[in-house]
N, C-alpha and C positions, 0 to 999 in steps of 0.2 A: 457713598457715605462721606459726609465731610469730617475732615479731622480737627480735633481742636486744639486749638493755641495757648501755650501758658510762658508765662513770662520764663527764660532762662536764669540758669544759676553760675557762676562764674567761674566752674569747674568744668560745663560740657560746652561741647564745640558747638562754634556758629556758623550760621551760612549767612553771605555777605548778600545783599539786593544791589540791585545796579546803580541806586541812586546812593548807594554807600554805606545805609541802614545798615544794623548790627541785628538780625532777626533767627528766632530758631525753633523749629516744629519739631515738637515731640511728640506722637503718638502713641497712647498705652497701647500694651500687645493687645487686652482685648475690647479696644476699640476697633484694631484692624483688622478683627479676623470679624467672617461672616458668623453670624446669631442663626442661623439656619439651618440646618444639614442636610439639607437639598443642596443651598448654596455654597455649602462646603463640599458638597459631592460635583457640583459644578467647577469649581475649583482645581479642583485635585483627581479632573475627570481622566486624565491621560495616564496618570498612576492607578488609577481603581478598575481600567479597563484593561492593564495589562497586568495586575496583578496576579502571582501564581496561588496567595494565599493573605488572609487579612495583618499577616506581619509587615508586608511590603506597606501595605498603607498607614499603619502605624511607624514605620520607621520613617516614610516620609514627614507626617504627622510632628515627631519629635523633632525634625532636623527643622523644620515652618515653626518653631517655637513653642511646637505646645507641649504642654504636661498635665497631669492627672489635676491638678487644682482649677488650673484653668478651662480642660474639656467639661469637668463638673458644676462651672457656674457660667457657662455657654449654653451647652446642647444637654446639660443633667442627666450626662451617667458619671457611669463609675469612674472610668480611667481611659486612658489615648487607646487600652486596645479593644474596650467594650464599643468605644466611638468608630474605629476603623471595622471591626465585626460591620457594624450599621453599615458603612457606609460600602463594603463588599458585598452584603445581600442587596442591596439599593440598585450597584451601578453592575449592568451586564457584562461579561467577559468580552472586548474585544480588543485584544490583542495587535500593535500594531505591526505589518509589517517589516520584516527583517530589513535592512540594505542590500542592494543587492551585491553579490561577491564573485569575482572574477573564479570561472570554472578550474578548477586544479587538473579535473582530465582530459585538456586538450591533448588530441594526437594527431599527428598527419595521417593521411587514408594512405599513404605512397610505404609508410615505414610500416604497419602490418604485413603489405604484400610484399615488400622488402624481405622480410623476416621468412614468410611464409616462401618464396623463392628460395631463400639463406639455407631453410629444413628440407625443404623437397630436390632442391639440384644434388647433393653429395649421394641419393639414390641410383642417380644414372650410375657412379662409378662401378656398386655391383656388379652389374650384369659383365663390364668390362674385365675385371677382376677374376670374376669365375671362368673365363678362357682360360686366364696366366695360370690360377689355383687348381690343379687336380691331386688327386693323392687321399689316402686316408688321413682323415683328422682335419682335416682342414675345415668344415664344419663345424666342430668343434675348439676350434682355435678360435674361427671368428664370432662364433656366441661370448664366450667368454671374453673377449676383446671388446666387446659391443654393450655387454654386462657392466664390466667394467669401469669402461670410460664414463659412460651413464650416472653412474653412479660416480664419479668420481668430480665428475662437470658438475652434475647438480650438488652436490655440497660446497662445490669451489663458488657457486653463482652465489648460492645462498650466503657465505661468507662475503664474497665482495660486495653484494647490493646492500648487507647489513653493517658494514665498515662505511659503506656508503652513503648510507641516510644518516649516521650517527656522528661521523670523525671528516667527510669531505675526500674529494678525487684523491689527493695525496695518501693518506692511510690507506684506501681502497687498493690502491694500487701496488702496495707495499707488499698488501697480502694476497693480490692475487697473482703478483710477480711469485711469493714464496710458495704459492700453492699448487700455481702452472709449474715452477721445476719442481715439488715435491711430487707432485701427480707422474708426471711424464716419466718419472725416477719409478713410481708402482707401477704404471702399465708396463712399464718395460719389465721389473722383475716380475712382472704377473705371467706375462709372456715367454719370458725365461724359465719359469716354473712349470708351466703349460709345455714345452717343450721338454725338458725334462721329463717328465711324468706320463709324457702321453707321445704318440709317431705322430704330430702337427711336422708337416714342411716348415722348411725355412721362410722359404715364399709366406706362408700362412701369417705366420709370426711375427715376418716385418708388414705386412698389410694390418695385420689389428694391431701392432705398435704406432705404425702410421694417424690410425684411427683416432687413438686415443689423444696423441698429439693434436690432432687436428681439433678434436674436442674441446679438450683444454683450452688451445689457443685462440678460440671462437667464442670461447665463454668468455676470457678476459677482454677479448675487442667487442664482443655485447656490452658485457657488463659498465666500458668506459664508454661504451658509446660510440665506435668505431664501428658501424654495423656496415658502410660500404666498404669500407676495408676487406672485408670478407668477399668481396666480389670482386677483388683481385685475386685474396686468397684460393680463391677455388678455381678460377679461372684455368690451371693446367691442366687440373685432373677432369673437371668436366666437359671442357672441348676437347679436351684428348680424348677420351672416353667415348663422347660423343662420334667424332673422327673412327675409332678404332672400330666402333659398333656399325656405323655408317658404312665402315668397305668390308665389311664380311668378319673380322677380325682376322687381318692378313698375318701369320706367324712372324712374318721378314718384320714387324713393327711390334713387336715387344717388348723390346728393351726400350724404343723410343716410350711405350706407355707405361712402361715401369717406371721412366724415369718423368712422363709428366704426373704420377700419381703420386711418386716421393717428394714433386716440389711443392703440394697443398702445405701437405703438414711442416715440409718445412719453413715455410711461407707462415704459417699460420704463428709457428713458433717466434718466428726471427719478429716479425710484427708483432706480436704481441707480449715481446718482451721489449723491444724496444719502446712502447707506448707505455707501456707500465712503470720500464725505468726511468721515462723522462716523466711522467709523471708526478712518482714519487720522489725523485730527488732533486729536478729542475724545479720543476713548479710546485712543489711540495715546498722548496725552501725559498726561491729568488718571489717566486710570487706572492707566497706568502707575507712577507719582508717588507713591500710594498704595499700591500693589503692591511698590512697591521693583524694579521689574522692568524700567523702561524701557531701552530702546535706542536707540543712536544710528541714524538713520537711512541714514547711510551713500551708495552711491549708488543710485539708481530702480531700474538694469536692469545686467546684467554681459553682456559677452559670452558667457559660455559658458551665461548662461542663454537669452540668444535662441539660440543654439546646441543646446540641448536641443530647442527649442519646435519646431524645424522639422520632426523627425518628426512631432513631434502636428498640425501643422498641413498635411502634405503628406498623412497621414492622413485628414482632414479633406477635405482635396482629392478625396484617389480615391475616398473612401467616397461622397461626396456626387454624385460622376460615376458611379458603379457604380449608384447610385439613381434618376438621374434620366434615365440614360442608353437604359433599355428604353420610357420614355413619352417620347423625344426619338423615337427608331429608331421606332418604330412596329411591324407585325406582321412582316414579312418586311422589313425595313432600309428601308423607304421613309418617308418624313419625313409623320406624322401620328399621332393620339391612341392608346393603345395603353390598350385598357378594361381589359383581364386588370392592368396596370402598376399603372391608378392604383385601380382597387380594392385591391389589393397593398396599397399606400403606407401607407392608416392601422393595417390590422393590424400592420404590420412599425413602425410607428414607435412603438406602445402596445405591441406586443410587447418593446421597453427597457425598461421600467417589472419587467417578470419577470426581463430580461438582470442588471440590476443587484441583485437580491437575490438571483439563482441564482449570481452572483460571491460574494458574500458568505457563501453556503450553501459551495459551493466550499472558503473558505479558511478556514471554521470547521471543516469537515469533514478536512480536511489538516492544520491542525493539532491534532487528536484523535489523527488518526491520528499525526503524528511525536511526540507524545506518549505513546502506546500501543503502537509496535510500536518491535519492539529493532533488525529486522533492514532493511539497507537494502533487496534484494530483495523483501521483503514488503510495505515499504513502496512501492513505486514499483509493483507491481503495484496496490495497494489505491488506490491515488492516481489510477492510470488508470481502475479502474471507476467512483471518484468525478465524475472528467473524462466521463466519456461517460455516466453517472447525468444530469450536469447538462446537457449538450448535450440529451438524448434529453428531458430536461423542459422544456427553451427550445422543444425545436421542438414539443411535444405543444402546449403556450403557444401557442406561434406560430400552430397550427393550428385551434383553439379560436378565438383571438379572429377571422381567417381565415373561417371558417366563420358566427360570430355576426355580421359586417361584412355580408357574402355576403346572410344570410339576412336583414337590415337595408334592405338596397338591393333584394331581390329585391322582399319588402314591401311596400317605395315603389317600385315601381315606376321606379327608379332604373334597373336592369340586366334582360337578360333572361338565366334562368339558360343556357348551352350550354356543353357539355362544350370549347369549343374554349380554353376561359379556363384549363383543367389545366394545360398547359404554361407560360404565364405566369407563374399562382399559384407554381408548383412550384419556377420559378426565384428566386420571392421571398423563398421561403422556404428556399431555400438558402443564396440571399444572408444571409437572419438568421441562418441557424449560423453559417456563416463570421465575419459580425459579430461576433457573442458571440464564438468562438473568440482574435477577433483582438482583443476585447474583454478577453477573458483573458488572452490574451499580455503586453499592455498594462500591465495591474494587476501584474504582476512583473517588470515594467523590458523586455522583452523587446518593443522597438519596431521594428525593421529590419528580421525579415523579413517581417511582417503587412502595412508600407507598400510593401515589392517585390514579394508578394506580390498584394497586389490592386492595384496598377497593374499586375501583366506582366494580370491578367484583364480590366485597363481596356481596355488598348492591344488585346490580342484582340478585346474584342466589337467596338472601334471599325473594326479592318481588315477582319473577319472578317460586318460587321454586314450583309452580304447575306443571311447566313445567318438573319437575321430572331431570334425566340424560342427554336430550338433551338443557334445558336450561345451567348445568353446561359446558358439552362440544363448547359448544357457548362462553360462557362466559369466559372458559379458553383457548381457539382458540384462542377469540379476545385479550385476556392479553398474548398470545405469541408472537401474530405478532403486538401488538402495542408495545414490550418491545424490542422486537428482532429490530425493525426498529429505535426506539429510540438509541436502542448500537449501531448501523449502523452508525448511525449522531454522535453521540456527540463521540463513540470509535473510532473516522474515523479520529480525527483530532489531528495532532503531537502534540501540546503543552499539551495532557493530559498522555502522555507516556513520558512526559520530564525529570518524575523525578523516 
């Protein structure tokens, strides 16, 4: 369309020609616009294709100059949004592709089995342990120690990763310096209590004080990010352990493994206070400074942050009693060693080390998908086969290492193999779904019913515990597939992958 020329007025601006000329084009608005609504829908085709609703195309409309006077003696309607209605039933939905955006869950394949080593080596110490340990009560010290710490770690984790994403390494580490010695201050007087109250040895007492330190101290070099640290950390108790298991457990070498069991935790303590405090007050403040980024410190702990922590740490609680609860009960609910349980234990604790990168596979793979699919039905179907993709690989995991354990000790002549161990295994391995499950849950805020959830299966086995290994196996069945059905619904729906 050509535009036409009128002489200018001596108020509006000119544009200069090369040869000097004083010239100047003004165009009415609607001379410029197209007379058609095809060719206005041509126009304005990359807004009306991505349009969520006929508003988007009217506010584009307004901002291109037009108004209800002028859409009326164009295209004869009423107004810019009877005009953009038109031109949204006209032009098909096609949305253009997002950018693409650098993955947020990259992880290394080296740091899950990291982790999953980190859970399953502090197992060996056990068996080493129960040589030094005899006596009444000593079983009952190291539940309660084991209870404990559990509980005491996960609410301290919970506290540093959420100082963590909120406030930066320096706060984090403020509080999980004040948490590691508030902690290590209740396991001890837990243990103190526990001894009083009850004939727990001595021996018993500083072994789940130990424990508990060790916990703590693992939590904060996790939490900072110090995860090889931890394999110095353990490095006494575990090849001493190892060593001590290895020559028969010769008496003349006790005190040598007493004393490499006491230097974990001390280890774990002395590190991970020293990481914490150079954190918070080195680099909390000198780096800061330099960054231009410091903050005030404010105060240690809020209440609605211990308020948070207590799911994670009643979590903590049942999880830790669902675990140690079938090598407490024994075969048929009678009070002794339950061999099916503690073979179990290391597979399911080096089976985390898969849990946490099959999390991460999870929410790389969900957000692909809320990337990629338009529709919310398609998406929450796709999202469930992903969910039960990753369950159904946790437990092939679980099985595998299960088996490589199994055929380890059959070996050494550790175990002998008999079919009667299947119902045991079978239970533990329930229990690890349900873990992950509730492990997932977790990872997307979704804390209350995973903690009611495996305490109503606590309180079961505990009433129920005549019923020996098939009440447990019942009871962890039903905490798999009530959790797994739960992540089904509530991971199924886009707006909890939004972020």
């Amino acid at each position: 369309m050509i535009a036409r020329s009128v002489p200018a007025p001596q108020d509006q601006p000119v544009a200069r020609a090369a040869d000097g000329a004083r010239r100047l084009a003004v165009v009415p608005a609607e001379d410029a616009k197209p007379r058609d609504v095809e060719e206005l829908c041509e126009q304005f085709v990359l807004v009306c294709e991505s349009a969520v609703d006929p508003l988007e195309i009217a506010s584009a409309l307004e901002f291109d100059g037009m108004n209800d006077q002028l859409v009326r003696k164009l295209y004869g309607v009423s107004d810019v949004f009877a005009l953009a209605e038109e031109m949204y039933r006209r032009v098909p939905r096609r949305p253009a592709e997002p950018e693409p955006v650098a993955d947020p869950w990259q992880i290394s394949k080296i740091r899950p089995a990291l982790h999953g080593l980190l859970y399953g080596l502090p197992t060996i110490c056990f068996p080493a342990a129960a040589g030094l340990l005899s006596g009444q009560g000593v079983l009952r010290g190291l539940v309660i120690a084991l209870l404990t710490s559990w509980a005491l770690s996960q609410g301290l984790a919970y506290l540093g990763y959420s100082r963590l994403s909120r406030s930066g390494a320096a706060q984090a580490a403020r509080v999980l310096l004040a948490g590691m010695i508030t902690g290590a201050g209740a396991v001890g007087l837990v243990m103190a209590l526990t001894g009083l109250t009850g004939r727990v040895p001595v021996g018993a007492l500083v072994f789940g004080f130990g424990l508990g330190a060790y916990m703590l101290g693992a939590t904060v070099l996790m939490v900072l990010g110090a995860d090889r640290a931890l394999l110095v950390v353990l490095a006494p108790a575990v090849l001493g352990s190892a060593a001590f298991l290895a020559l028969g457990r010769p008496p003349q070498l006790d005190y040598a493994i007493w004393g490499a069991l006491a230097a974990t935790p001390a280890l774990a303590l002395g590190l991970a206070g020293w990481l914490a405090g150079r954190e918070s007050s080195f680099f909390g403040s000198r780096r800061g400074r330099h960054a231009g980024t410091r903050q005030p410190a404010g105060r240690l702990i809020t209440a609605a942050e211990l308020r948070g922590a207590l799911p994670s740490a009643g979590f903590g609680l049942v999880a830790a009693g669902l675990l140690v609860f079938p090598v407490v009960a024994g075969l048929a609910g009678q009070q002794g060693p339950n061999t099916g349980a503690l073979l179990a234990a290391l597979p399911l604790a080096l089976s985390m080390g898969a849990a946490e990168w099959l999390l991460v596979w999870f929410r790389r793979r969900t957000q692909r998908l809320l990337r990629a699919t338009r529709k919310l039905t398609t998406f929450a179907f796709r999202a469930r086969l992903v969910l039960f993709a990753a369950l159904l690989q946790y437990l092939t995991a679980a099985v595998l290492l299960t088996v490589a354990v199994v055929a380890v000790a059959a070996a050494a002549h550790l175990i002998r193999l008999d079919w009667a161990l299947a119902p045991e295994v079978a239970a533990y391995l329930a229990l690890g779904g349900a873990m992950f499950a509730a492990l997932l849950l977790q990872a997307f805020g979704i804390r209350i019913l995973p903690l009611i959830a495996c305490a109503v299966a606590l309180v079961f086995e505990i009433i129920w515990r005549r019923l020996g290994v098939p009440g447990q196996l019942v009871a962890c069945t039903e905490l798999l597939v009530l959790l797994t059905a739960y992540a089904a619904l509530m991971l199924s729906k886009a707006v909890r992958h939004a972020c």
